[in-house]
The first five atom37 places (N, CA, C, CB, O) and aatype in JSON, in Angstrom:
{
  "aatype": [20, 20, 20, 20, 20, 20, 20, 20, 20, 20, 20, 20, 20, 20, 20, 20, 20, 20, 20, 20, 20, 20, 20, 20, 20, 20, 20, 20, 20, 20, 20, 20, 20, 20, 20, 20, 20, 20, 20, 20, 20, 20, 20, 20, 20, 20, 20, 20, 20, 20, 20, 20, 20, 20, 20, 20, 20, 20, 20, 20, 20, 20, 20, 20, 20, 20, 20, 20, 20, 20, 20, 20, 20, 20, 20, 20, 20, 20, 20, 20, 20, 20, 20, 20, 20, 20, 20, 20, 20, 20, 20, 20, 20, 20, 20, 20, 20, 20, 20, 20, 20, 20, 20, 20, 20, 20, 20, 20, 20, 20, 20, 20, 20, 20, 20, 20, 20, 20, 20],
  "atom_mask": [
    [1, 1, 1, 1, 1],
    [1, 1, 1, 1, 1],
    [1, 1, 1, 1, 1],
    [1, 1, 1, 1, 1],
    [1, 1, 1, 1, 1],
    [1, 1, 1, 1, 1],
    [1, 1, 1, 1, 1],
    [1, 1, 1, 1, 1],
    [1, 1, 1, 1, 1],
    [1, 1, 1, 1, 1],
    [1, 1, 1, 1, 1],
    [1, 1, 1, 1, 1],
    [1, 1, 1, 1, 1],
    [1, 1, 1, 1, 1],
    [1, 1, 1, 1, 1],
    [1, 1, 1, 1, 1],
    [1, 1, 1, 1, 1],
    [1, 1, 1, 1, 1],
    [1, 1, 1, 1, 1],
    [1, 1, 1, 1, 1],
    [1, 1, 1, 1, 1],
    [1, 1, 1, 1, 1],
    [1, 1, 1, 1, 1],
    [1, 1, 1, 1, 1],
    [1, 1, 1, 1, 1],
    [1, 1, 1, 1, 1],
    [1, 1, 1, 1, 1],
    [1, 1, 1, 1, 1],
    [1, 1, 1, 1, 1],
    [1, 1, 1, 1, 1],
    [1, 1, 1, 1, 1],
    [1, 1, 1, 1, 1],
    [1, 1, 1, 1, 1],
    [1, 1, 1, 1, 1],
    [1, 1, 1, 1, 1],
    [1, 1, 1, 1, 1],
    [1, 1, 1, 1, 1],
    [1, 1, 1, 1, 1],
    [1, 1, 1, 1, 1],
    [1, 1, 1, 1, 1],
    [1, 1, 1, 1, 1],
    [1, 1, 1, 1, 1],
    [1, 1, 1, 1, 1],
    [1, 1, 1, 1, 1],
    [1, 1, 1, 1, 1],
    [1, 1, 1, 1, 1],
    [1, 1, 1, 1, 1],
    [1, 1, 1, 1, 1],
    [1, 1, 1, 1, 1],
    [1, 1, 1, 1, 1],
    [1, 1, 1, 1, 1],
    [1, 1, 1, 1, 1],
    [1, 1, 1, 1, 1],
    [1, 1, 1, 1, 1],
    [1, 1, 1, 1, 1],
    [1, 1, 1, 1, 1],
    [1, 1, 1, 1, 1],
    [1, 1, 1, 1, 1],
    [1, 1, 1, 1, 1],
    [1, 1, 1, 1, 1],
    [1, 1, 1, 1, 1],
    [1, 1, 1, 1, 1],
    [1, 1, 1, 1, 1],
    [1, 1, 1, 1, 1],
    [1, 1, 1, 1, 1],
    [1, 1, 1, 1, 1],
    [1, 1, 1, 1, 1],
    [1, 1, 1, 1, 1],
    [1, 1, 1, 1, 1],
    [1, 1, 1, 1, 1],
    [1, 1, 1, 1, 1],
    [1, 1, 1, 1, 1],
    [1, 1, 1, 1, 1],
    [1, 1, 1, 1, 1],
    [1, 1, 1, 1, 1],
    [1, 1, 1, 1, 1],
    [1, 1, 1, 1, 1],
    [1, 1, 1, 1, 1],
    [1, 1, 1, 1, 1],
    [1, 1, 1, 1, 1],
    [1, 1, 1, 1, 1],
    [1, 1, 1, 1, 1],
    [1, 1, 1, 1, 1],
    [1, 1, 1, 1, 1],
    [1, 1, 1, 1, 1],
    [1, 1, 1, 1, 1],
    [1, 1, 1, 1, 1],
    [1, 1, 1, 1, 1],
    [1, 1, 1, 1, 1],
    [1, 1, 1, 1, 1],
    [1, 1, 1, 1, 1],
    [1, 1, 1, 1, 1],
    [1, 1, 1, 1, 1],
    [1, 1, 1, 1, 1],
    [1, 1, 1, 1, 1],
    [1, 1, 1, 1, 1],
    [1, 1, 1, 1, 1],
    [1, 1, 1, 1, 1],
    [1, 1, 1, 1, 1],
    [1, 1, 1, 1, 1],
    [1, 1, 1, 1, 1],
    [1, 1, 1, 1, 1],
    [1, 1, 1, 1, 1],
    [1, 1, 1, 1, 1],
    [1, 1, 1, 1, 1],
    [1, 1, 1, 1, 1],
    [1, 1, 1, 1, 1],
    [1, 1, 1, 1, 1],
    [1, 1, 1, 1, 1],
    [1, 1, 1, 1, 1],
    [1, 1, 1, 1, 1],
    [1, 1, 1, 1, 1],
    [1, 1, 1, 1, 1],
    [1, 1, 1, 1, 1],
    [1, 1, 1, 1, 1],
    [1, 1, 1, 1, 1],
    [1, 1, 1, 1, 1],
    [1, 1, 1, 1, 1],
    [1, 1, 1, 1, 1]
  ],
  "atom_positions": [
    [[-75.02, -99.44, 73.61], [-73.62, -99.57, 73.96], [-73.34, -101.02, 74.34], [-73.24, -98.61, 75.11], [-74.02, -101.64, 75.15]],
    [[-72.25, -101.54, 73.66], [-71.8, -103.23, 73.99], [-71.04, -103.37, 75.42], [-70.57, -103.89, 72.71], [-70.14, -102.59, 75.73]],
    [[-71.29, -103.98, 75.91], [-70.34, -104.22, 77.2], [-69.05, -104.42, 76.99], [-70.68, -105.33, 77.98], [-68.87, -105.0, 75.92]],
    [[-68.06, -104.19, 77.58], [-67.02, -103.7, 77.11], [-66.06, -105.84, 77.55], [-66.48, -101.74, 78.18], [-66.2, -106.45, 78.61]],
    [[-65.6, -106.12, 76.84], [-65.6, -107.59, 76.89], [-64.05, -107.68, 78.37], [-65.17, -108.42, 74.8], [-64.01, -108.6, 79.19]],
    [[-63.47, -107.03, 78.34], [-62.38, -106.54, 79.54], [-62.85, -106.78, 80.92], [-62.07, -104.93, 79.48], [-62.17, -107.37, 81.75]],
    [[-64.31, -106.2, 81.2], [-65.21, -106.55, 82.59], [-65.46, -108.27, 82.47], [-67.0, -105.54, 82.6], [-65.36, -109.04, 83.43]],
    [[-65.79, -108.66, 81.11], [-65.99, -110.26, 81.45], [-65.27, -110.98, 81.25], [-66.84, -110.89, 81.0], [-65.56, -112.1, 80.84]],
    [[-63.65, -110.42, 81.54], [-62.57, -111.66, 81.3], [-62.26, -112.66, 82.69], [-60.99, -110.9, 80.81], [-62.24, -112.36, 83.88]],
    [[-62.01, -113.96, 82.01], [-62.11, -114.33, 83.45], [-60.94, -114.42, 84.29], [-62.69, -115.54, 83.55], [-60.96, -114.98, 85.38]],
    [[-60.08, -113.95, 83.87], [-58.63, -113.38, 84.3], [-59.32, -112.31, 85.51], [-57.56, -112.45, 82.76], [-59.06, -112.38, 86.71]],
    [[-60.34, -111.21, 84.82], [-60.67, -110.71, 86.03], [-61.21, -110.95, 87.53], [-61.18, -110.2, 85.7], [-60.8, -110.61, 88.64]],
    [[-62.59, -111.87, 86.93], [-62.76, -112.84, 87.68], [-61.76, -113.66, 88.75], [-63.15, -113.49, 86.89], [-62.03, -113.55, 89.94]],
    [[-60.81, -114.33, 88.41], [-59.81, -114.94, 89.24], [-59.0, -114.04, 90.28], [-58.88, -115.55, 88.34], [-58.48, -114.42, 91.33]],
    [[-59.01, -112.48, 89.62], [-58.02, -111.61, 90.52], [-58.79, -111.4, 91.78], [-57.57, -110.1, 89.83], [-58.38, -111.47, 92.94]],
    [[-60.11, -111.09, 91.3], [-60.81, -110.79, 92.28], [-61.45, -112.21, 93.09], [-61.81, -109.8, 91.72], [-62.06, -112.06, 94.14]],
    [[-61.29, -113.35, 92.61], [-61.51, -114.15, 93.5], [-60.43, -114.27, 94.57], [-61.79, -115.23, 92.9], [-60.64, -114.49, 95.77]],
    [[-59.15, -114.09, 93.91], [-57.91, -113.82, 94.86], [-58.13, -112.94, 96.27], [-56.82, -113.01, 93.98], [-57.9, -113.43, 97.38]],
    [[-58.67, -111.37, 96.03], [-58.74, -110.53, 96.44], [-59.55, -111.12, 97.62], [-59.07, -109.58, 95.61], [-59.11, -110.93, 98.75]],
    [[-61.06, -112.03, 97.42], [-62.06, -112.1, 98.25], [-60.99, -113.31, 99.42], [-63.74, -112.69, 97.33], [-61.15, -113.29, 100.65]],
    [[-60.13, -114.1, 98.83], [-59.3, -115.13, 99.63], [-58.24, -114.3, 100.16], [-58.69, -116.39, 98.75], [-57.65, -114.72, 101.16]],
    [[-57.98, -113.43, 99.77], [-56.67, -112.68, 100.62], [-57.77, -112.02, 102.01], [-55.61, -111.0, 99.37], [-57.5, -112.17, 103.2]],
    [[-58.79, -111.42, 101.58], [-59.9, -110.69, 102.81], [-60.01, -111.84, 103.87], [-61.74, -110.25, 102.13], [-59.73, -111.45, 105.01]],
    [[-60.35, -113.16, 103.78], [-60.31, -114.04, 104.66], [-59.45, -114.41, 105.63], [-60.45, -114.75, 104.21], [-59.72, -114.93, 106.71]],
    [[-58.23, -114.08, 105.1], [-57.01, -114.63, 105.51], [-56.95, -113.36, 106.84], [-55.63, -114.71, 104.1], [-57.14, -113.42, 108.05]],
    [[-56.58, -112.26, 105.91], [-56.04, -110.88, 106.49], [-57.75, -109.72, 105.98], [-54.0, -110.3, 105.34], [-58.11, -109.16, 104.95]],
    [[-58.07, -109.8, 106.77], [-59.35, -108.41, 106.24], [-58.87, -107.22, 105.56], [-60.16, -107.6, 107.58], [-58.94, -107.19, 104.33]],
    [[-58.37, -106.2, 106.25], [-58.24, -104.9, 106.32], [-57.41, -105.08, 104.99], [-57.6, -104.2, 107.73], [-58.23, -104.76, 104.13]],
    [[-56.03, -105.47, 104.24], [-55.28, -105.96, 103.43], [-56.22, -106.72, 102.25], [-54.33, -106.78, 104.2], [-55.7, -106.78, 101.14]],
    [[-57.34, -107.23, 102.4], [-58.24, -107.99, 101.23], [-58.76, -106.85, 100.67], [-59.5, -109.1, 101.71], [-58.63, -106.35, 99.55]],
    [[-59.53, -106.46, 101.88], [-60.5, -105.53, 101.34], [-59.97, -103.86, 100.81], [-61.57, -105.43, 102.56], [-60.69, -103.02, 100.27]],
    [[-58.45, -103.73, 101.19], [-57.88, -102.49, 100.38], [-57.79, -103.47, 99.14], [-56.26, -101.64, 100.97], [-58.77, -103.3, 98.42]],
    [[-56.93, -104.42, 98.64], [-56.85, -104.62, 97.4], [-58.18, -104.89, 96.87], [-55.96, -105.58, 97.16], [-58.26, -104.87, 95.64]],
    [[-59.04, -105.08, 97.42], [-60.32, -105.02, 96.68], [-60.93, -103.57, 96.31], [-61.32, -105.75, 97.51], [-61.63, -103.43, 95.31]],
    [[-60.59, -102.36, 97.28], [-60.91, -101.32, 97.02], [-59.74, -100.72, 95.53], [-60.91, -100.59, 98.49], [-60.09, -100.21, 94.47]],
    [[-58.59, -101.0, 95.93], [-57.61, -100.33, 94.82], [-58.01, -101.1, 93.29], [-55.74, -100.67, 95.3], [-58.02, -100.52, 92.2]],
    [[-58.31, -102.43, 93.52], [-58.57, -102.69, 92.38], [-59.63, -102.5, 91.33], [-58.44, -103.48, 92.49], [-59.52, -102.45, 90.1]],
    [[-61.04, -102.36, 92.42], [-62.03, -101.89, 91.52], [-61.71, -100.36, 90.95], [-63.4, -101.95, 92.28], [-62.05, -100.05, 89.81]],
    [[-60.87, -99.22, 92.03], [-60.65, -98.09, 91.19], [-59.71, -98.25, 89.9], [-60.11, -97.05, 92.04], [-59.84, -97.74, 88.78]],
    [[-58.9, -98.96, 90.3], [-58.34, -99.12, 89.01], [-58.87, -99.95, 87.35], [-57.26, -99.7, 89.5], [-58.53, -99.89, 86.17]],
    [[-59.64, -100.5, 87.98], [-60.47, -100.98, 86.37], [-61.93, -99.8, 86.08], [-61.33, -103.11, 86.59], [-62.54, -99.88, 85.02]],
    [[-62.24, -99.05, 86.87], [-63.19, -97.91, 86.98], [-62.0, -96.77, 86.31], [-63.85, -97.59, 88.83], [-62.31, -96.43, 85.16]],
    [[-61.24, -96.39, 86.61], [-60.12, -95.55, 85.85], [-59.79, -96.15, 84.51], [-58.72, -95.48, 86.71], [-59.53, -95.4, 83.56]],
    [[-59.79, -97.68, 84.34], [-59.53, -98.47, 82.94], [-60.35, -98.11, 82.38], [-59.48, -99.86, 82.76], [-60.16, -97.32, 81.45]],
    [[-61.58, -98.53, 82.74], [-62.75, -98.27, 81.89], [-63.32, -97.25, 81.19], [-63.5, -98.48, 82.4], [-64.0, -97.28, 80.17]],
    [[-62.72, -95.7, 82.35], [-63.33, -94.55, 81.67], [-62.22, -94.39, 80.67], [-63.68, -93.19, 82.62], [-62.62, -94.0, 79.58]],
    [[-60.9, -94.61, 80.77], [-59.99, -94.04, 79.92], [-60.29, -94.51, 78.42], [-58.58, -94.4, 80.41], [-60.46, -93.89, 77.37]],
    [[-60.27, -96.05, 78.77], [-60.99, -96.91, 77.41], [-61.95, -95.9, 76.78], [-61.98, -98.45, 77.88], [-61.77, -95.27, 75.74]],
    [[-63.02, -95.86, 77.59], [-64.46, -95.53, 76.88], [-63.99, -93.89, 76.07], [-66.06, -95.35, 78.4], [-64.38, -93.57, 74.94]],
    [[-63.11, -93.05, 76.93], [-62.72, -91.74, 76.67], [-62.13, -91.68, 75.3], [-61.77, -91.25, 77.7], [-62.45, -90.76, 74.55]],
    [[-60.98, -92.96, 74.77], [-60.24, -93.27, 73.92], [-61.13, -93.59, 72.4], [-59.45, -94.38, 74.55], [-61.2, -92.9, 71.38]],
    [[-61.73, -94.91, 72.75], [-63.01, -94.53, 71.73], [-63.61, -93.41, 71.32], [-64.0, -94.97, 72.08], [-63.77, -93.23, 70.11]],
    [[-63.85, -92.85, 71.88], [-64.9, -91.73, 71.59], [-63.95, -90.66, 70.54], [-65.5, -90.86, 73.27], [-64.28, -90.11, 69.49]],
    [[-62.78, -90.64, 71.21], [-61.62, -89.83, 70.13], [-61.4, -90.51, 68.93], [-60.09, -89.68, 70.73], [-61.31, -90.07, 67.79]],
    [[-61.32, -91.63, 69.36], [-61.24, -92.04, 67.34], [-62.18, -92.99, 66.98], [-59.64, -92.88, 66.64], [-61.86, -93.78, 66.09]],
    [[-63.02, -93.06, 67.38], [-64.16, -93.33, 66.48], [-65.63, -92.23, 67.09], [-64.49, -95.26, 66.61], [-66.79, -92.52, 66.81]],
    [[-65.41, -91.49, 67.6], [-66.6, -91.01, 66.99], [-65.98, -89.2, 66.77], [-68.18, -91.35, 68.19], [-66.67, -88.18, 66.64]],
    [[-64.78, -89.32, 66.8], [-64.05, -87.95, 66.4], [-64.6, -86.93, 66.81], [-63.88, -87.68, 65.08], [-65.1, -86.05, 66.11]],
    [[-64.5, -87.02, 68.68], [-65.1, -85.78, 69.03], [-63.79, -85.53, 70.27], [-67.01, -85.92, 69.6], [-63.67, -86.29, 71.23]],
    [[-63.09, -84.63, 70.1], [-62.45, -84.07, 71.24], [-62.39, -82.73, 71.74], [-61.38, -84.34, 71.14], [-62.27, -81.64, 71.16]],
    [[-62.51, -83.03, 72.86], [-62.62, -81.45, 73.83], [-61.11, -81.28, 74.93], [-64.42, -81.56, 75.18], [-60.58, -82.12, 75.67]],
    [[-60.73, -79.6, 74.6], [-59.66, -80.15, 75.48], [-60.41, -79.84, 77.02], [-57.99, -79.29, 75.19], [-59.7, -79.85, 78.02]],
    [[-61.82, -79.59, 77.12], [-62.11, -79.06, 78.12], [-62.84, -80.83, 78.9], [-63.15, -77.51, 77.74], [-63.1, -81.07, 80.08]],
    [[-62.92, -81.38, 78.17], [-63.95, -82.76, 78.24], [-62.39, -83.71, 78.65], [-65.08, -83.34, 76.24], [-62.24, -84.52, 79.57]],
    [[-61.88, -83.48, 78.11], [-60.44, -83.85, 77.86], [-59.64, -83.58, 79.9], [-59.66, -82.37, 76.21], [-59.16, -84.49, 80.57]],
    [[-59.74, -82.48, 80.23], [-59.21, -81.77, 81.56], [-59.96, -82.57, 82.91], [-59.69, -79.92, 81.52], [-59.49, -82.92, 84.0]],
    [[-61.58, -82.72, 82.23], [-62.49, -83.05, 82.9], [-62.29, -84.07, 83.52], [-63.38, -83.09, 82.37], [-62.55, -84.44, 84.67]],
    [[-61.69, -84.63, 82.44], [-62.18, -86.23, 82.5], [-60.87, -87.06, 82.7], [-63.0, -86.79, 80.96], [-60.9, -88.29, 82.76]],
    [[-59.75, -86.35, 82.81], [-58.2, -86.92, 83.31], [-58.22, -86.61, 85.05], [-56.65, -85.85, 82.38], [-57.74, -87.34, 85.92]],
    [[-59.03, -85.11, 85.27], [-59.02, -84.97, 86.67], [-60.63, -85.72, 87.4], [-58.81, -83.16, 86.95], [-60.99, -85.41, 88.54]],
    [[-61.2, -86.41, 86.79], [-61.96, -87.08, 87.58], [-61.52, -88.63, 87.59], [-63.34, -86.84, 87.16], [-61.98, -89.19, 88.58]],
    [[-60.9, -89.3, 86.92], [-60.06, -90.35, 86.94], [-59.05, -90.3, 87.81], [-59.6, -90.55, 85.83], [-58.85, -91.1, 88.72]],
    [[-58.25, -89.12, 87.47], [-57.51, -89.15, 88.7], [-58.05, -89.11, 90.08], [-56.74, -88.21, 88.66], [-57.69, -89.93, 90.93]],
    [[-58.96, -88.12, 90.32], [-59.78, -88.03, 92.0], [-60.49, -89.68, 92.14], [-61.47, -86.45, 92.05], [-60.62, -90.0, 93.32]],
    [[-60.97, -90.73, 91.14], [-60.88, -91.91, 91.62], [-59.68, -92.62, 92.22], [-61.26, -92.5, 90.78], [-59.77, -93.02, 93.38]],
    [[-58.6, -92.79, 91.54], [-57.32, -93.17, 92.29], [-56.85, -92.57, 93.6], [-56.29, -92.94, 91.44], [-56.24, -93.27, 94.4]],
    [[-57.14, -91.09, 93.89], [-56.84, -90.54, 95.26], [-57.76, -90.91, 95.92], [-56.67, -89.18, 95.46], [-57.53, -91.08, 97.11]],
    [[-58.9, -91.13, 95.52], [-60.04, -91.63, 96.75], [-60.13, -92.81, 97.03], [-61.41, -91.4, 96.54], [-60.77, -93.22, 98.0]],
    [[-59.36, -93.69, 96.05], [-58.73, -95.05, 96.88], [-57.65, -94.88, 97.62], [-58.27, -96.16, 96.03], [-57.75, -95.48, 98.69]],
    [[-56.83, -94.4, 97.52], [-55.75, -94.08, 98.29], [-55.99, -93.41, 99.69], [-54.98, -93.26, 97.5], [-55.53, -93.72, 100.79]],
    [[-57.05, -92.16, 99.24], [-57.42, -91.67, 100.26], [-58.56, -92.29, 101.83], [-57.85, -90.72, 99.52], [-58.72, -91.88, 102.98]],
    [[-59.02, -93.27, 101.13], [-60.09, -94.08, 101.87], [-58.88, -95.05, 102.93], [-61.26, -95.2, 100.54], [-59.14, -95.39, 104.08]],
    [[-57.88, -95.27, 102.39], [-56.66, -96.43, 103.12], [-56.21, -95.44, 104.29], [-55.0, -96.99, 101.9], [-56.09, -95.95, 105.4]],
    [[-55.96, -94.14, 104.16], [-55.85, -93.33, 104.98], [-56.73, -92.72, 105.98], [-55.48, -92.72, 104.45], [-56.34, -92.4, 107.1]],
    [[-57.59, -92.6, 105.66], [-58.81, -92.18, 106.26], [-59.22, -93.52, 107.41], [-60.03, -91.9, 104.92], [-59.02, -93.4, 108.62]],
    [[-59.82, -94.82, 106.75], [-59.94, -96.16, 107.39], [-59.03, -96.69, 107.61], [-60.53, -96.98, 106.88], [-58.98, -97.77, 107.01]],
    [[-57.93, -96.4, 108.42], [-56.38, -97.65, 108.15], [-56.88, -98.89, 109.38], [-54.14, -96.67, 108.79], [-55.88, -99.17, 110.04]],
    [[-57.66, -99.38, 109.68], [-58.17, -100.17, 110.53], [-59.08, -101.02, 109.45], [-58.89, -99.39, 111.76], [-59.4, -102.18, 109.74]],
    [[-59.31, -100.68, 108.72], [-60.79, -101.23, 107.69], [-59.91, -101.96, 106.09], [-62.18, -99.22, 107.06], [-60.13, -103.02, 105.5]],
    [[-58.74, -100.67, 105.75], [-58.46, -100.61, 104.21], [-57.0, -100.5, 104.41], [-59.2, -99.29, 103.25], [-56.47, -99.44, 104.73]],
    [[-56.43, -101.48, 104.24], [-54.75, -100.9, 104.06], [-54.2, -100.52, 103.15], [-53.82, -101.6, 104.26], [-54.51, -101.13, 102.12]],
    [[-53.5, -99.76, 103.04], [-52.49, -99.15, 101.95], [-51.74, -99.96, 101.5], [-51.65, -98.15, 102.33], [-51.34, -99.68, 100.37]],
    [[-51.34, -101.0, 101.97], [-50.66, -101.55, 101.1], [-51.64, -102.52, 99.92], [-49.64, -102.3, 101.95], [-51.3, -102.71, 98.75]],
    [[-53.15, -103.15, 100.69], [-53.44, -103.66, 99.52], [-54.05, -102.77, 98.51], [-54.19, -104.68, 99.74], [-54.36, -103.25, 97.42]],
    [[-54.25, -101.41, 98.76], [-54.64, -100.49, 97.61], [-53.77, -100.04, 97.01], [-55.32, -99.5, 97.85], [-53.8, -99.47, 95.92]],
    [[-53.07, -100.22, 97.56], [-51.68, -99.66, 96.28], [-51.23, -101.01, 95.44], [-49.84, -98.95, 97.23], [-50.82, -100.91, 94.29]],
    [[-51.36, -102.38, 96.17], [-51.02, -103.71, 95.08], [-52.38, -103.33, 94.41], [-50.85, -105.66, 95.81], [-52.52, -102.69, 93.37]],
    [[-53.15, -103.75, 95.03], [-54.83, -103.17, 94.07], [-54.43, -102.61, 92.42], [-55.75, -101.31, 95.09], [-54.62, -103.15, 91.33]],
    [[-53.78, -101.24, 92.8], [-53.63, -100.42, 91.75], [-53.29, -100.97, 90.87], [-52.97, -99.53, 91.84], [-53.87, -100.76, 89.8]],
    [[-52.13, -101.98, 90.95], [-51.14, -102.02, 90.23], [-51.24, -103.27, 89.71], [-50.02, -101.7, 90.82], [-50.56, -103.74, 88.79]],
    [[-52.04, -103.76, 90.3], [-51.94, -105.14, 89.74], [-52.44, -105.23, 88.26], [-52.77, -106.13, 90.64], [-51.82, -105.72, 87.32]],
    [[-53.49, -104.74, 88.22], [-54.21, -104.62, 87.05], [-53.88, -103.97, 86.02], [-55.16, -104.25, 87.23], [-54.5, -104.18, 84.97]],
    [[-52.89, -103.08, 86.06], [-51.54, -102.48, 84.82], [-50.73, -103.74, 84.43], [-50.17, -101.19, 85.6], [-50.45, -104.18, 83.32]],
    [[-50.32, -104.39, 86.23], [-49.2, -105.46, 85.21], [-49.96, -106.67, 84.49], [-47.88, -106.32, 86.28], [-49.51, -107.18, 83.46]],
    [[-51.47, -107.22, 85.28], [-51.86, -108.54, 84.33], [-52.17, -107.24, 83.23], [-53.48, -109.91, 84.91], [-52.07, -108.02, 82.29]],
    [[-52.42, -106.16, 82.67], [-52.39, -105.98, 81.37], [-51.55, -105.83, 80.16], [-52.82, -105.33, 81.37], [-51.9, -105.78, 78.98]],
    [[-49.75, -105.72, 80.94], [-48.91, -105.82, 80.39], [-48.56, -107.38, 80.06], [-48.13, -105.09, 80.99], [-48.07, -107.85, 79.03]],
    [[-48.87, -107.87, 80.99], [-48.27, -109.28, 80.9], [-49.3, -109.95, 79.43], [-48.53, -110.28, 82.73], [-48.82, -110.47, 78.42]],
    [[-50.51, -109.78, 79.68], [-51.63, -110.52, 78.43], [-51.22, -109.57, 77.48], [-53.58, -110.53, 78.68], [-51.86, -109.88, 76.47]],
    [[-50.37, -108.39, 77.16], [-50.16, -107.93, 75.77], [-48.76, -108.48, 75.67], [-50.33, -106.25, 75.46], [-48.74, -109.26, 74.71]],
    [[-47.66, -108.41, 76.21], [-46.62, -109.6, 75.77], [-46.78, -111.12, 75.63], [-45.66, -109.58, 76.64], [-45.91, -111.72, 74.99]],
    [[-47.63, -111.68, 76.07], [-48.51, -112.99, 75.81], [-48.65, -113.04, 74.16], [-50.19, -112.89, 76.65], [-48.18, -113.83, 73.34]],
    [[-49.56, -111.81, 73.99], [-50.26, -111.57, 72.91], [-49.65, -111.3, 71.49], [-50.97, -110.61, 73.27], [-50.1, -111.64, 70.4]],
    [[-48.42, -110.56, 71.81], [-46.84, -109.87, 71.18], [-45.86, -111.27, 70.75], [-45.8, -108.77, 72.72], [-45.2, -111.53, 69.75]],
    [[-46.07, -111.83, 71.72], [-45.35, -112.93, 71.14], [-46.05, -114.18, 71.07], [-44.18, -113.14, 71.83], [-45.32, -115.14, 71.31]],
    [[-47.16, -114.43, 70.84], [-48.17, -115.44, 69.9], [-47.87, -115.03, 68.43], [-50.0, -115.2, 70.23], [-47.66, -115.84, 67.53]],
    [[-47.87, -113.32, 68.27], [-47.99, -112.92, 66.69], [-46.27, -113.72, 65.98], [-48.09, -110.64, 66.52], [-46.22, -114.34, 64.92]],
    [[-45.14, -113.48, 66.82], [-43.89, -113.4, 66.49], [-43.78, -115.13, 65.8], [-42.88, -112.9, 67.92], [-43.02, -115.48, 64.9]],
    [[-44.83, -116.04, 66.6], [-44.58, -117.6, 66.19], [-44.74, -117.84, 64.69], [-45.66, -118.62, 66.93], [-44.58, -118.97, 64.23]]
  ]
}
C-alpha cells in the first residue's frame, strides 16, 4: 500500500505547525485544535481509503459500508466528546476549528486547482 501523498503535504505540515504555536500561546485551545484536527484527517483518510476500494477494487458492502460511516463518525464525537469530558485540558472551540479547518484548506486547494485548469 502507497502512502497516501495528502499526509505528506506540506500545507499539512504548516497547519499543524500553527496548531503547536497556538498550544503555546493558549494550551487548552492548541491542544483541542490539535485534537479536532488529527480526527479530522483520521476521518479523511478512512473515507479516502473507503472510496478507493469502491472503485477500484469494486468491492461494496452495504454492511462494510454502515460499519465504516458509524466508526468515522464515533471518531468525530470522540473529539468532540474528549473537549467535554477535559474542558480544562481540550477546548471546544479549538476542536470544532480543528474540524473544520481541514474541509476548508481542502476546498480552498480544489478552487486553487479549478481555476489553474480555467487559465
Amino acid at each position: 500500500m502507497t502512502t497516501n501523498p495528502f499526509v505528506q503535504s506540506n500545507e499539512l505540515k504548516i497547519i499543524y505547525g500553527i496548531a503547536i504555536i497556538v498550544s503555546i500561546i493558549k494550551l487548552n485551545i492548541g491542544i483541542g485544535f490539535i485534537v479536532g484536527l488529527t480526527a479530522s484527517l483520521v476521518h479523511q483518510l478512512l473515507f479516502a481509503r473507503y472510496v478507493d476500494k469502491i472503485l477500484f477494487e469494486e468491492k461494496f458492502s452495504v454492511f462494510i459500508f454502515t460499519i465504516g460511516y458509524i466508526f468515522r463518525f464515533m471518531i468525530l464525537a470522540a473529539a468532540i466528546a474528549s473537549a467535554f469530558l477535559l474542558p480544562d485540558y481540550i477546548s471546544i472551540y479549538g476542536v470544532i476549528f480543528g474540524l473544520f479547518v481541514l474541509k476548508l484548506w481542502l476546498y480552498v486547494k480544489e478552487l486553487a486547482l479549478k481555476k489553474g485548469e480555467n487559465r
